[in-house]
C-alpha positions in Angstrom: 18.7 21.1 -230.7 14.9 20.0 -231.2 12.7 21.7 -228.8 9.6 19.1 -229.6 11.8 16.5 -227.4 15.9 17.1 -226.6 16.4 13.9 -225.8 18.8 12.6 -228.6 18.2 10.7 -231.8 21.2 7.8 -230.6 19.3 7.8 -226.8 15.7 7.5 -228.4 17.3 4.6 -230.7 18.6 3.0 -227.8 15.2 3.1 -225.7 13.2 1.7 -228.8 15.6 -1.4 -229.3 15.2 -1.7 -225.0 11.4 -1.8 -225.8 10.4 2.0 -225.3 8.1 1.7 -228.2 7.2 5.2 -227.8 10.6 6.5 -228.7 10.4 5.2 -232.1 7.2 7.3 -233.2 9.2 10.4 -231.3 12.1 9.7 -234.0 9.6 9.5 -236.9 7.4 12.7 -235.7 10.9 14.6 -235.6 12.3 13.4 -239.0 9.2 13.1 -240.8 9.1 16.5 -243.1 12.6 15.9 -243.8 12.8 12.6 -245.0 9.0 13.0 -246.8 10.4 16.1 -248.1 13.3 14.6 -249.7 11.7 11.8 -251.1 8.9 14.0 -252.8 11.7 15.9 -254.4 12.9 12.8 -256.2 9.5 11.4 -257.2 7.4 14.3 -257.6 4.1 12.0 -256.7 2.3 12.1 -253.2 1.4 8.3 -253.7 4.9 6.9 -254.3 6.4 9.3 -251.8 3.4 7.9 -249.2 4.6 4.4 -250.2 8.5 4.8 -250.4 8.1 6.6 -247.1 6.3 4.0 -245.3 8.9 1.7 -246.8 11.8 3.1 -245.7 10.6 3.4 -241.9 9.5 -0.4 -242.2 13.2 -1.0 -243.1 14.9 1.3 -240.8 12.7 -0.6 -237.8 13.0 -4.3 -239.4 16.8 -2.9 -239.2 16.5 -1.9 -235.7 14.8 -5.0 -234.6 17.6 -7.3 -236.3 20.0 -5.3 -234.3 22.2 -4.2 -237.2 22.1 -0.3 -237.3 25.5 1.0 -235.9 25.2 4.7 -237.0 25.6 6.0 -233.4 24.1 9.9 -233.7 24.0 9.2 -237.2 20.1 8.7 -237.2 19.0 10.8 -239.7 21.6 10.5 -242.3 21.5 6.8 -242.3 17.3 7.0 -242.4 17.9 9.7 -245.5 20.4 7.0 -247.2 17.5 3.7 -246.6 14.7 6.7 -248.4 17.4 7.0 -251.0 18.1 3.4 -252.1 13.9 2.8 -252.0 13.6 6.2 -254.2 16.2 4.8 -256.6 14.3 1.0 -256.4 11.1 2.7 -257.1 12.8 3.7 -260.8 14.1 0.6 -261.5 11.1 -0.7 -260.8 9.6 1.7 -262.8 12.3 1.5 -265.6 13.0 5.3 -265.6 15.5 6.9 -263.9 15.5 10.3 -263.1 18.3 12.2 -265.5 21.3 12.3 -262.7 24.0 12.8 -265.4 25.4 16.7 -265.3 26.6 15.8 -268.5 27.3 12.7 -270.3 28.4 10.9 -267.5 27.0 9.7 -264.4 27.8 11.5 -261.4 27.2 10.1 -257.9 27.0 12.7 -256.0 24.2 14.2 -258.1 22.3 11.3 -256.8 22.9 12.3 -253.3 22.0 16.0 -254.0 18.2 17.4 -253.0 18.6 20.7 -254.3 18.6 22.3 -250.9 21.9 22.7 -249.0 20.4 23.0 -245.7 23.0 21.7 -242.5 21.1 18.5 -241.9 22.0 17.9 -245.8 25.2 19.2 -246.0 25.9 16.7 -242.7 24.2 14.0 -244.8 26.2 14.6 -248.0 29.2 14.9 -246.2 28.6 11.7 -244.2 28.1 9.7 -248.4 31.3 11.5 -249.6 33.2 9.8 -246.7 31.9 6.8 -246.6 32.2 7.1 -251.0 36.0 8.0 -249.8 36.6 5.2 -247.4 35.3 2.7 -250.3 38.0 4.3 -252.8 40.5 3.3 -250.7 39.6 0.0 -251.3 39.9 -0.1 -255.0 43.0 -1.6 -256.9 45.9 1.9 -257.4 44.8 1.7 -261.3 40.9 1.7 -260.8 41.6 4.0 -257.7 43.8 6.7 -260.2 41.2 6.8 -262.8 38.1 7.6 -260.3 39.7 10.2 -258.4 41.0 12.0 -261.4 37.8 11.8 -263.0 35.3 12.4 -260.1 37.5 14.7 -257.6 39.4 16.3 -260.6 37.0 16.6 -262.9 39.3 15.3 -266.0 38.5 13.8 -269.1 38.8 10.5 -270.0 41.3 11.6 -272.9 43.2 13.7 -270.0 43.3 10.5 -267.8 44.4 8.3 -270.6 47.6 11.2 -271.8 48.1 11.3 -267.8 48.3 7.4 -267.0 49.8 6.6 -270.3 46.8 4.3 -271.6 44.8 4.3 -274.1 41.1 6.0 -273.9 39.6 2.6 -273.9 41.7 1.3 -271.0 40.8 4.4 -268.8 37.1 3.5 -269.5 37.6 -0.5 -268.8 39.2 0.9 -265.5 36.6 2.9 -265.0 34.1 0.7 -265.1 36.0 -1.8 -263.3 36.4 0.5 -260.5 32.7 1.2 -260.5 31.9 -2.2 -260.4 34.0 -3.0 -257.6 32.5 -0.3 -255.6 29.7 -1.9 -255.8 31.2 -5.1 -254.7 32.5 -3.4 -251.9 28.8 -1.8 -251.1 27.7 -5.2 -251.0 29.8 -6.7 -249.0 30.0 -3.9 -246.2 26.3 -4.0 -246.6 27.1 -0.2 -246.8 23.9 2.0 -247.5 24.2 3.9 -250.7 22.8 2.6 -253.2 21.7 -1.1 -253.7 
């Protein structure tokens, strides 16, 4: 896999949190173009990427050291999603948000997207869409209906409404419902997406 060290991501995990301090800066040297690559790409500043960077491996160790991370061999994508959420603080913060929206509506996934489809990403991506998937499943059928037709099936909200017979306005009220609820669900799963 890595010829700088083959020893694992989930092994050098495991030896940090049993006090192998070393194996921590191994796991940062290894994933350190990628995940400063990623966040440049979002904030287009070498300051705020220096910053957000440094943030997100203060998190991912403070995480560590509580003994909540969980990902097993899932090092990197969960590191990528901790960059993500700090990149996406950073605009609110900031109160500008980079344009995500393909069109007039907000897309998730757009938010997940770097621009490079490389197999670490398409791992990563993949890795959000299930977890986005798993979360679905937890939405009331109504909220559920609308969200898959209009972010897997790509339908309009006047296609929903003809298709669930409800009005247009009750296809955006589930909508948003369903959004907010995800969120709700993030939140309570502590789930790593966005905060």
């Amino acid at each position: 896999m890595k010829l700088e060290n083959t020893t694992s991501d989930a092994i050098l995990v495991r030896e940090y949190l049993d006090g192998k301090e070393s194996s921590l800066e191994v796991l940062i040297t290894r994933h350190k173009q990628r995940v400063y690559s990623f966040i440049y790409s979002k904030v287009l500043d070498r300051d705020v990427t220096e910053d957000v960077f440094q943030d997100t491996f203060i998190k991912v160790i403070r995480t560590l050291k509580k003994g909540k991370y969980n990902e097993e061999g899932k090092f990197l994508p969960w590191v990528m999603r901790i960059a993500h959420n700090l990149v996406i603080d950073h605009f609110r913060k900031n109160k500008r948000m980079p344009k995500f929206q393909t069109s007039k509506d907000f897309d998730i996934f757009d938010v997940i997207s770097d621009g490079e489809e490389s197999t670490e990403n398409q791992m990563i991506n993949s890795q959000v869409h299930e977890d986005v998937k798993r979360l679905i499943e937890e939405l009331p059928d109504d909220q559920k209906e609308v969200l898959i037709m209009r972010m897997y099936k790509e339908m309009s909200f006047k296609e929903i409404a003809e298709a669930t017979d409800v009005s247009i306005n009750t296809a955006l009220g589930r909508m948003r419902y369903a959004l907010i609820n995800l969120r709700k669900v993030i939140d309570t799963h502590n789930i790593i997406l966005t905060n």
